[in-house]
C-alpha positions in Angstrom: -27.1 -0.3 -12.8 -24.7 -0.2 -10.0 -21.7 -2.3 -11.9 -20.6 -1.6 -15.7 -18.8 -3.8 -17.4 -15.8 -2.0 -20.0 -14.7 -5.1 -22.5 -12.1 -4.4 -25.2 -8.7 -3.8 -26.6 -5.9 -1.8 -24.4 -5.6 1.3 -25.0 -9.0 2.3 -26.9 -10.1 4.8 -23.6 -11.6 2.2 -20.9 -10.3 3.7 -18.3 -10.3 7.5 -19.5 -14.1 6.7 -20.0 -14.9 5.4 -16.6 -13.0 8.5 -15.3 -15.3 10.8 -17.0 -18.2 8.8 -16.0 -17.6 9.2 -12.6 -17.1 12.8 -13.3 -20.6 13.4 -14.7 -22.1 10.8 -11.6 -20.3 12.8 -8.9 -20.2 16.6 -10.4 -22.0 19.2 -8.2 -24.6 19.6 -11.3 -25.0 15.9 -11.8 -25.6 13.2 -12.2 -24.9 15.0 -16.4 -23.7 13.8 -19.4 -21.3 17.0 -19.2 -19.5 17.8 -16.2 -18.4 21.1 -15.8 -15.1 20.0 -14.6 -14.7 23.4 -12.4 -16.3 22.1 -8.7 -14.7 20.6 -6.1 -15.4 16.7 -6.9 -14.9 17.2 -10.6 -11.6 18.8 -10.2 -10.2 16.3 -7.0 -10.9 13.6 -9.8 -9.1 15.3 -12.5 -5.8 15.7 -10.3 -6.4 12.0 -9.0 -6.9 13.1 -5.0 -10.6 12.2 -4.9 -11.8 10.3 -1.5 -14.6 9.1 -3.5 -13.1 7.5 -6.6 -11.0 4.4 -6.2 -8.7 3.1 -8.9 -7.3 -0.3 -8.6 -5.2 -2.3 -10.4 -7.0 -5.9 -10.6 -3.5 -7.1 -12.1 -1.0 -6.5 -8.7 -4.4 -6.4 -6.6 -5.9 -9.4 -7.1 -6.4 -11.5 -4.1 -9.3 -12.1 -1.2 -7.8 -10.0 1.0 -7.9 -6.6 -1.4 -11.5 -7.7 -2.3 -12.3 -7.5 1.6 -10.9 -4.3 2.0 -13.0 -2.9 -0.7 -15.8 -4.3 1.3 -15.2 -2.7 4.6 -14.5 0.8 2.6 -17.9 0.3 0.6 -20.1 0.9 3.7 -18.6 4.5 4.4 -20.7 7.4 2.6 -19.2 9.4 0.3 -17.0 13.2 1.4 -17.6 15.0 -1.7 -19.6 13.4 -4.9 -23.1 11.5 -4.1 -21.0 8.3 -5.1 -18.3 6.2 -4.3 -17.3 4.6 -7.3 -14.4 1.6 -7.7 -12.8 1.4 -11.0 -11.0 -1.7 -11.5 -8.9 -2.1 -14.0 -7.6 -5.4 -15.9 -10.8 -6.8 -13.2 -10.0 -10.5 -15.4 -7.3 -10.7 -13.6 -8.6 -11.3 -9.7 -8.4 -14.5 -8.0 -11.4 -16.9 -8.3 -11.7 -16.5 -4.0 -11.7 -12.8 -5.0 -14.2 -12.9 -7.5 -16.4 -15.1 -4.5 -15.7 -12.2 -1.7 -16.8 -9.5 -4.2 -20.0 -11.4 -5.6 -21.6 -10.3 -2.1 -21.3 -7.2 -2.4 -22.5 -6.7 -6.4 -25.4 -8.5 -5.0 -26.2 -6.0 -2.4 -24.8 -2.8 -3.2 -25.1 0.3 -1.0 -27.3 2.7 -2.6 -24.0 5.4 -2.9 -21.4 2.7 -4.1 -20.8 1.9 -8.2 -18.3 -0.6 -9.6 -16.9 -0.1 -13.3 -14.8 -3.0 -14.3 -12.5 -2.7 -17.3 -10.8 -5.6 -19.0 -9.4 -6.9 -22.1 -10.6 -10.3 -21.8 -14.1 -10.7 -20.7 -14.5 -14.4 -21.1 -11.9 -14.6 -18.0 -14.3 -13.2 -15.8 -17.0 -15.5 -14.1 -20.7 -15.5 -15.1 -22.0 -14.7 -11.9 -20.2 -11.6 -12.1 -20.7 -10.8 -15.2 -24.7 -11.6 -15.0 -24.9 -8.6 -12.5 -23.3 -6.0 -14.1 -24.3 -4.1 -17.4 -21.6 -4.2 -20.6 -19.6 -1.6 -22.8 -17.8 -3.0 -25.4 -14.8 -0.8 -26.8 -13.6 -1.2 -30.5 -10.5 -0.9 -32.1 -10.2 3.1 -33.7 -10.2 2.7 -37.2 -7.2 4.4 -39.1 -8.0 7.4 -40.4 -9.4 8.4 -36.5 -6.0 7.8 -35.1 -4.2 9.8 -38.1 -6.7 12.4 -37.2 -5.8 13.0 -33.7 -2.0 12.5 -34.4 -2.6 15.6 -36.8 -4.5 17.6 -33.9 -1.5 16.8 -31.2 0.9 17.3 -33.8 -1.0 21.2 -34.5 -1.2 21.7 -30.7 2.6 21.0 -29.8 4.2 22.4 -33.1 5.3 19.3 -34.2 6.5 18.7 -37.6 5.4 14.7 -38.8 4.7 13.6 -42.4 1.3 12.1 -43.4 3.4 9.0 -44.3 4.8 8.9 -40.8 1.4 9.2 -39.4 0.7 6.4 -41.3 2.9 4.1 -40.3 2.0 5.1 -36.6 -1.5 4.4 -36.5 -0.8 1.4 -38.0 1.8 0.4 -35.4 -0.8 1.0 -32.8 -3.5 -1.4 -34.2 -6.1 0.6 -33.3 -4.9 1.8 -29.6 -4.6 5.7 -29.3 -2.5 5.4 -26.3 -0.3 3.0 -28.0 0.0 5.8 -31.0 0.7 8.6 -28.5 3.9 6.4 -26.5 4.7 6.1 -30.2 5.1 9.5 -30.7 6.5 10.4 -27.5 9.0 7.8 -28.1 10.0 10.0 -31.6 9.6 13.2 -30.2 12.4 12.0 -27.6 14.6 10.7 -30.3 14.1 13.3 -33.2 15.5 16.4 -32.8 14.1 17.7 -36.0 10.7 16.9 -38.4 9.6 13.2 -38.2 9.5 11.5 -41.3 9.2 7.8 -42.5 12.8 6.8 -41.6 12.6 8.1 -38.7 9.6 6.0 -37.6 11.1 2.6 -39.2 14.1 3.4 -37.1 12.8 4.2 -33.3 10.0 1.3 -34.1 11.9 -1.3 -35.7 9.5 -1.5 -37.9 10.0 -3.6 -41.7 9.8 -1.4 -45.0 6.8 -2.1 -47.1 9.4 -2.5 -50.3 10.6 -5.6 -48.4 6.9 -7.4 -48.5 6.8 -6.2 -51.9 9.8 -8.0 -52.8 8.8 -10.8 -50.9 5.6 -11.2 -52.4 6.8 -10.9 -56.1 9.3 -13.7 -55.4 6.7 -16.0 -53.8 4.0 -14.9 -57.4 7.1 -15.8 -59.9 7.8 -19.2 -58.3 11.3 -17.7 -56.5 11.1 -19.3 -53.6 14.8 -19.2 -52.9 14.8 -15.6 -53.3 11.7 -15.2 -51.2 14.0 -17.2 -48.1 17.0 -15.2 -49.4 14.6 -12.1 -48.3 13.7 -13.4 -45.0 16.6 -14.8 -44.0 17.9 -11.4 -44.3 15.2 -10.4 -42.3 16.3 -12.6 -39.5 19.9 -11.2 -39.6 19.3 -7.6 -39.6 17.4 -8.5 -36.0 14.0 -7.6 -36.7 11.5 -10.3 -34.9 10.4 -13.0 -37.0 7.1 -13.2 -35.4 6.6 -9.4 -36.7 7.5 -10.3 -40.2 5.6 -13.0 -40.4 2.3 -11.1 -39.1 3.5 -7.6 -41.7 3.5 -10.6 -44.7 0.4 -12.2 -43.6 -0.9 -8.3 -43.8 0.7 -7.4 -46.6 -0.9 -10.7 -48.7 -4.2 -10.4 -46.8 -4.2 -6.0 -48.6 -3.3 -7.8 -52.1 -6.9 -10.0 -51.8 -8.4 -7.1 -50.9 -7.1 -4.2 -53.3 -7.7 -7.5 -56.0 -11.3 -8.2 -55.1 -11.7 -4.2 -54.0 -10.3 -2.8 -56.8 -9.6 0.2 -54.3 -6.6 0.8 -52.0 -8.6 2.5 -49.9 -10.6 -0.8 -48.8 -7.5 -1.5 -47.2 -8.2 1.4 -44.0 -11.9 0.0 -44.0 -11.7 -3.7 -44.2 
């Protein structure tokens, strides 16, 4: 195929992917599933210099007149890899006139040109593109994976964060690794010490799970007023309604299942 397709959530490795597959396409000892990541094109695409690998921004370059530029470039051979490869990113985004100029040229595509288009909302982009080009879809990382690879950047920097911490983190990030790793920039910057739970309810803004709890019980026993009391409260201590709302909605949604279940550990699969 000359044009992928990357569908799915932000932050689950769209992009990072589509820069190691044009690694492997244009390493001196591909096209390989494992570039060596030492020659000349490998390493130009690494440090983000490479003449032959094009990363746009379909959000801030959306328009006809980007698409045509792409066009005029497309016809040029490549300086250093045996491709030239365009990796547009947020591609939903362009212009239905771009989405036109560009059909052209995913129709008939130089032999030495390849297109990877990444987006988070597929069903924005037209059919006739879509029709020509071959799809990747990205899932969310489960739990545990995230947790895993906090505790593998956590081992490499010397970083002292509780598995509670962790925790909340991953869950913060809703399956985005990037997402988890601004988190834990952001609580690097801010703690000078360990990280523990506090810590991360603190920087995040996030709402203690003893809150849903209470919420929940009041709510079981017929309290209503209490349960309002709780949120109200809530509201004036500034965290975002929408938030709680979601975090109860959660929190009621890990009740069925731990009830139905009969395992807390249902709740990371589910």
């Amino acid at each position: 195929a000359h044009a992928y397709i990357f569908a799915g959530p932000r932050g689950v490795g769209k992009t990072t992917v589509a820069r190691i597959l044009a690694r492997a396409l244009n390493c001196e000892q591909g096209p390989t599933p494992t570039p060596c990541n030492e020659c000349t094109p490998c390493r130009e695409i690494i440090e983000d210099r490479s003449m032959d690998v094009m990363e746009i921004d379909g959000a801030s370059n959306r328009g006809i007149e980007d698409v045509r530029n792409i066009r005029e470039n497309v016809k040029y051979a490549p300086v250093h890899g045996k491709y030239r490869i365009y990796i547009i990113d947020e591609v939903h985004m362009l212009t239905r006139e771009a989405f036109n100029a560009l059909l052209k040229t995913l129709e008939e595509p130089p032999s030495h040109v390849l297109f990877i288009f990444a987006t988070t909302e597929f069903q924005k982009i037209p059919a006739t593109i879509t029709s020509r080009c071959q799809r990747f879809d990205f899932r969310r990382l489960p739990l545990r994976e995230i947790v895993d690879q906090l505790k593998k950047i956590c081992a490499a920097e010397k970083i002292t964060l509780t598995d509670e911490a962790m925790i909340l983190i991953a869950k913060r990030a809703e399956g985005s690794m990037r997402d988890a790793e601004s988190l834990l920039d952001q609580l690097v910057s801010f703690c000078s010490g360990g990280i523990d739970t506090q810590d991360v309810l603190d920087v995040i803004g996030m709402i203690r799970e003893d809150i849903y709890f209470s919420c929940s019980d009041a709510v079981i026993k017929g309290k209503l007023a209490e349960g309002f009391a709780i949120a109200q409260k809530i509201f004036d201590e500034g965290y975002d309604p929408g938030e709680f709302i979601n975090g109860l909605l959660e929190h009621f949604r890990n009740l069925i299942v731990v009830h139905l279940a009969g395992n807390a550990k249902m709740i990371e699969t589910s």
